[in-house]
C-alpha positions as CSV (number, residue, x, y, z in Angstrom):
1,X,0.0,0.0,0.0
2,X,1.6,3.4,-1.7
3,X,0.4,7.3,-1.1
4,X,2.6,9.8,-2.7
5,X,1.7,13.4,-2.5
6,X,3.3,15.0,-5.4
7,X,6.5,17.8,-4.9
8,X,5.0,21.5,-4.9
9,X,6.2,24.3,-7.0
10,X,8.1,24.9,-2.9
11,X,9.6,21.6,-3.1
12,X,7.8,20.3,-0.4
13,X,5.8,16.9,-0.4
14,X,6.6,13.2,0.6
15,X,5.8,9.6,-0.4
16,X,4.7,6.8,2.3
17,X,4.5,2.8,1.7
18,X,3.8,0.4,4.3
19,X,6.7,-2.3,3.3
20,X,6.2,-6.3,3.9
21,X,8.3,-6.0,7.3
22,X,6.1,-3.9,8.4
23,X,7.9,-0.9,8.6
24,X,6.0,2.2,7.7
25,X,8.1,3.7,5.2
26,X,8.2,8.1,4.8
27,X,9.9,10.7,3.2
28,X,9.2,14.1,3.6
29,X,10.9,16.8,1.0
30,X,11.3,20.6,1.4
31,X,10.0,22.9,3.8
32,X,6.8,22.6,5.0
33,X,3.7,25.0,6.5
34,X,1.1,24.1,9.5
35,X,-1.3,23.2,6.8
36,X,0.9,21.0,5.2
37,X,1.4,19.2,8.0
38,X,-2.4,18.5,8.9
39,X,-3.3,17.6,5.1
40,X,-0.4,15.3,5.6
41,X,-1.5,13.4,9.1
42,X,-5.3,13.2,7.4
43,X,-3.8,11.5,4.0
44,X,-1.7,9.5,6.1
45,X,-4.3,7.6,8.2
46,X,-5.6,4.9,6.1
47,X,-1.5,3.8,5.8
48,X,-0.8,4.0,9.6
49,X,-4.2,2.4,10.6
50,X,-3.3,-0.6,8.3
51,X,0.4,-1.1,9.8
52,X,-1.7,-1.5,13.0
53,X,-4.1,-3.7,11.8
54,X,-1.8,-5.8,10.4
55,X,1.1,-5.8,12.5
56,X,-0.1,-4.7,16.0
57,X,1.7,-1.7,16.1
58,X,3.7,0.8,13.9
59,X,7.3,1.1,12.8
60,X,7.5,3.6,11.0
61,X,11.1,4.9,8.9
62,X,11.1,9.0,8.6
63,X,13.8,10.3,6.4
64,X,13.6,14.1,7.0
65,X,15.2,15.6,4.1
66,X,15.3,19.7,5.5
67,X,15.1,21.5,8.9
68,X,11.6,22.5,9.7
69,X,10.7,25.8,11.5
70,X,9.5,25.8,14.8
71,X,5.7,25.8,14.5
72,X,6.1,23.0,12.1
73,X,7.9,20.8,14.3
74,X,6.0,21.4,16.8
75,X,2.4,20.4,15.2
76,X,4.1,17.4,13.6
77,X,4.8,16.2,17.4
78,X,1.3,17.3,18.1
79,X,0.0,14.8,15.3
80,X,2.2,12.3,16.6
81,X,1.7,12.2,19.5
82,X,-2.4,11.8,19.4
83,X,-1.6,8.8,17.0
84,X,0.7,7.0,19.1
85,X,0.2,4.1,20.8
86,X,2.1,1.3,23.1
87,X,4.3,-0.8,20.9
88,X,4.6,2.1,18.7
89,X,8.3,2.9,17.8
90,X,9.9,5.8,15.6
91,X,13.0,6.2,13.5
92,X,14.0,9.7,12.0
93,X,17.2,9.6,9.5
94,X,18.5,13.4,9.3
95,X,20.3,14.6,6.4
96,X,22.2,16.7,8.8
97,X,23.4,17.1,12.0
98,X,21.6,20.4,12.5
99,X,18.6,18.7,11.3
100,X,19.2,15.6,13.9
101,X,19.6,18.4,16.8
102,X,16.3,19.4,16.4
103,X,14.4,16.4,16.6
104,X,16.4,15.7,19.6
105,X,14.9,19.1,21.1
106,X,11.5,17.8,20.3
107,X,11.8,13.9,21.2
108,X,9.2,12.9,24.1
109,X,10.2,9.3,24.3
110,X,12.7,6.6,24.1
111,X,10.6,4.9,21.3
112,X,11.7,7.3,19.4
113,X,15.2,6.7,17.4
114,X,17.3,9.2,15.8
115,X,19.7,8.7,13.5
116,X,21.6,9.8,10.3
117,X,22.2,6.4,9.1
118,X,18.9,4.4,7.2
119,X,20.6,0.7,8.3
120,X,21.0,1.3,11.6
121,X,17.5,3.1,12.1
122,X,15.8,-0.1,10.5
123,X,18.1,-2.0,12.9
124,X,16.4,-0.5,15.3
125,X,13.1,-0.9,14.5
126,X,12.9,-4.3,13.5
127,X,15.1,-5.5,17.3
């Protein structure tokens, strides 16, 4: 199961699949807005509802491709954390280590895994 939101005239956008392991699979390009955001949790809720229906709980894989200002951040954690459940796990791979700084900031849990290297975030996820 594929959505893919095409990239904007801004560059921004992103393209989710939940892959065979299970692992909830996103990329998000360019800078975002607010709005952007909540379009993005509604389109993504059929996906994340089946990676819990068939796998219990989600993994998902979040490469972050560019920093996101404040008020983005901060209603992306919003979303997440309202969909989040026990069992739940996260991995974000940064492009850069300013980018990596700031989910760091903004991390509530130990479920959720940061790295800048996609091996050793699905490591994660899948031990």
């Amino acid at each position: 199961m594929n959505i893919e939101r095409a990239v904007t005239a801004g560059g921004s956008g992103y393209t989710a699949r939940l892959r065979p392991d299970g692992i909830l699979d996103l990329t998000i390009r360019g800078v975002w807005t607010v709005s952007d955001v909540d379009a993005f949790f509604a389109e993504l809720a059929p996906l994340h509802d089946a990676a819990r229906r068939r796998h219990g709980s989600v993994r998902m894989l979040i490469v972050v491709e560019a920093v996101q200002p404040l008020a983005v951040a901060m209603r992306v954690r919003h979303h997440a954390i309202v969909i989040k459940q026990v069992g739940d796990r996260r991995a974000f791979i940064w492009l850069t280590a300013l980018a990596k700084l700031q989910i760091n900031r903004l991390r509530t849990s130990e479920t959720i895994g940061v790295f800048t290297d996609r091996g050793a975030a699905e490591g994660w996820l899948l031990s």
